[in-house]
N, C-alpha and C positions, 0 to 999 in steps of 0.2 A: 949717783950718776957717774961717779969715777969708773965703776966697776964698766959700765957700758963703753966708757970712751975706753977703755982697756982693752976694748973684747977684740975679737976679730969676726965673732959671727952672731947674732941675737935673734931665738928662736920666740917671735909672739903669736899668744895662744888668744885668739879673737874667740868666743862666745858669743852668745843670745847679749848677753849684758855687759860685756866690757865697757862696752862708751856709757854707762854712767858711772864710770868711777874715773872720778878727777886723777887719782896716782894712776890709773894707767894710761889715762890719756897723755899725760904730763910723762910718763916714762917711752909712749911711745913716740911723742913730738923728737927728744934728744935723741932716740932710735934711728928716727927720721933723718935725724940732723947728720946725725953722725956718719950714718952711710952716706949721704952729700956729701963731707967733707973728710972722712979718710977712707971711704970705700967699703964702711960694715958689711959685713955679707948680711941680710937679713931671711926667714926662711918665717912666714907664716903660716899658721897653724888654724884652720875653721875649724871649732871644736862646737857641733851642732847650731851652725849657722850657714846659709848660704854666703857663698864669698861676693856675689852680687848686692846681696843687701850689705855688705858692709862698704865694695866699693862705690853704692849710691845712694845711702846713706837713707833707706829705707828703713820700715818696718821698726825694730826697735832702735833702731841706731838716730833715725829720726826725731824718736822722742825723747832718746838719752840728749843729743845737742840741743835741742826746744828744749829741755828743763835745763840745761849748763845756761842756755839764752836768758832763761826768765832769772837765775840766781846762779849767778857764776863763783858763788862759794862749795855748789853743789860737788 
């Protein structure tokens, strides 16, 4: 997490499946954070996913949070 608060600019590569993976959820929350509070530039990446299903949190993005829901060790 150092290295992000270091950065000045953080390139995330969103996929069909990112949101079931807890490290990148959890790398992208500090991403999130960081551009809040020192102004990261961030530059997202749809890499064979509509940028709508992930801004509404459809389709598999849906199912990745509803499995984080049902066991939040996932």
């Amino acid at each position: 997490m150092k290295a992000i608060r270091e950065s000045k600019y953080a390139i995330v590569i969103l996929s069909e499946n990112y949101a079931f993976s807890r490290w990148c959820l959890d790398e992208l929350a500090k991403i999130l954070q960081c551009m809040k509070q020192t102004g990261l530039t961030v530059l997202p990446v749809f890499y064979y996913v509509n940028p709508s299903v992930v801004q509404n949190q459809t389709e598999t993005f849906a199912e990745a949070f509803a499995k984080h829901e049902d066991d939040p060790k996932l």
